[in-house]
C-alpha positions in Angstrom: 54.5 51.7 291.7 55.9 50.8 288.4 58.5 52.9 286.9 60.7 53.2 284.2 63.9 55.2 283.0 65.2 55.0 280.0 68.8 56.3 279.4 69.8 57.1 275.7 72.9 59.3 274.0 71.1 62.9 272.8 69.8 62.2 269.7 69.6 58.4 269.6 65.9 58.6 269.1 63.8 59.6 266.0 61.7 62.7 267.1 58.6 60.6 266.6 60.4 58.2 268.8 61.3 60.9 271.3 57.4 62.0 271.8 56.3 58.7 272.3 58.3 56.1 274.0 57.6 56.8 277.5 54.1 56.5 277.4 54.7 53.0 275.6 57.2 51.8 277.8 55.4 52.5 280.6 52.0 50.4 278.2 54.4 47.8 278.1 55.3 47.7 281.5 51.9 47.9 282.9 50.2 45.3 281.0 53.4 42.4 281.4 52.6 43.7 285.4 49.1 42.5 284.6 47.4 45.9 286.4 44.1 47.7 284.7 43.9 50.1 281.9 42.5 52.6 284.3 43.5 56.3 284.6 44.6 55.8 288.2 47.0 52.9 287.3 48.5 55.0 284.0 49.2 57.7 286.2 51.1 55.6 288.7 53.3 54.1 285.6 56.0 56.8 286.2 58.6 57.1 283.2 61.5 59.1 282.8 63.6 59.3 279.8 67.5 60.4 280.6 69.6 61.8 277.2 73.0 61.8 277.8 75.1 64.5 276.3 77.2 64.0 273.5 80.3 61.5 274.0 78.7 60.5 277.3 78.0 56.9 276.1 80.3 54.5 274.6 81.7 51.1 274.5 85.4 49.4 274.1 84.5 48.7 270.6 82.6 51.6 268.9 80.4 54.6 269.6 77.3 53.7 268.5 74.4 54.7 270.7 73.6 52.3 273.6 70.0 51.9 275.3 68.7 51.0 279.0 65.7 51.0 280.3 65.7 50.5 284.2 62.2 49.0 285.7 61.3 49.2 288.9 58.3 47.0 290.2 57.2 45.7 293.6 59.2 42.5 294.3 56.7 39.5 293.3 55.2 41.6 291.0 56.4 39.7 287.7 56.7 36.0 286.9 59.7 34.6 284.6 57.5 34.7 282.0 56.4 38.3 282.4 59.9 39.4 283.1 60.7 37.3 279.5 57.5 39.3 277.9 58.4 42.5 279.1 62.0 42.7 278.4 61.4 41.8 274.6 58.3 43.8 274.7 60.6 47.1 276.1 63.5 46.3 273.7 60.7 46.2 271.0 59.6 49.2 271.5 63.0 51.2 272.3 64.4 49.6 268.6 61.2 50.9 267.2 61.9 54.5 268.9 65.3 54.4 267.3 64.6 53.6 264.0 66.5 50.7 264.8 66.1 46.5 263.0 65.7 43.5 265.8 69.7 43.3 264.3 70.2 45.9 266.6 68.7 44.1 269.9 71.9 43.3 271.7 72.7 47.9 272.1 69.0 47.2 274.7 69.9 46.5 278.1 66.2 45.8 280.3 67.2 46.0 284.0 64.4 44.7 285.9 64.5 45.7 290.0 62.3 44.4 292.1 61.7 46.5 295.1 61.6 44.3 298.6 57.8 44.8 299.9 57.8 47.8 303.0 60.3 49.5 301.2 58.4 51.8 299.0 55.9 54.6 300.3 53.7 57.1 298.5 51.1 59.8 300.0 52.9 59.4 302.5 52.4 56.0 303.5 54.6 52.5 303.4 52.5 51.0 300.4 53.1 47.0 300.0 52.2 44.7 297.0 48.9 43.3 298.7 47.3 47.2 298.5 48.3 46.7 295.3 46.9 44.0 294.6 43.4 44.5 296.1 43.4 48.1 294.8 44.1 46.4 291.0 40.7 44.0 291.6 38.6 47.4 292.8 39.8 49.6 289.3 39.2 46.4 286.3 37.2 48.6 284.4 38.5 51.6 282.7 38.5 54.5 284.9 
């Protein structure tokens, strides 16, 4: 159930940037979650990129375009070290979308929620981390 939303001022992205960095956010997020490269688990890596409109986003100081990218994973899912790995990993790649220099890192905010096990359903169903988990070691090779 991993997902993430990425919120950005209109036109903060380069248009290459634009067309790809939800698919590699939601890369980054699914291999620091340690889950296959199969199609079913990159079709479960749900990403949504929010533009706000113009003069939507600002700070105290300045108006210069601010970046945050809200991930959503089953609670347990990720270490300290994979929540370390993916939140440089995802400010990587959002800098990179940008056009933006590692100077820049501190205008990436990586929110990392973990959702309490029971508390998230799909098809209908309650779905907790242990399906997860013993659906992940049925799908290792690529699907």
């Amino acid at each position: 159930m991993p997902m993430i939303r990425l919120t950005v001022p209109v036109g903060a992205l380069s248009a290459e940037g634009r067309t790809t960095v939800q698919r590699d956010l939601a890369a980054v997020l699914l291999r620091w979650e340690g889950a296959p490269d199969t199609a079913f688990f990159r079709a479960q890596a749900w990403s949504y990129l929010v533009e706000l409109p113009e003069g939507a986003q600002s700070t105290a100081e300045d108006d210069a375009p601010r970046f945050l990218v809200e991930v959503t994973v089953p609670q347990g899912a990720l270490s300290e070290r994979r929540k370390a790995g993916l939140t440089e990993d995802a400010t990587k790649t959002v800098l990179a979308a940008a056009g933006l220099t590692p100077d820049d890192a501190l205008r990436v905010w990586v929110l990392i929620h973990e959702q309490p096990d029971g508390t998230w359903g799909a098809g209908g169903s309650v779905i907790r981390y242990a399906d997860l988990v013993a659906l992940a070691k049925g799908h290792r090779a690529d699907a």
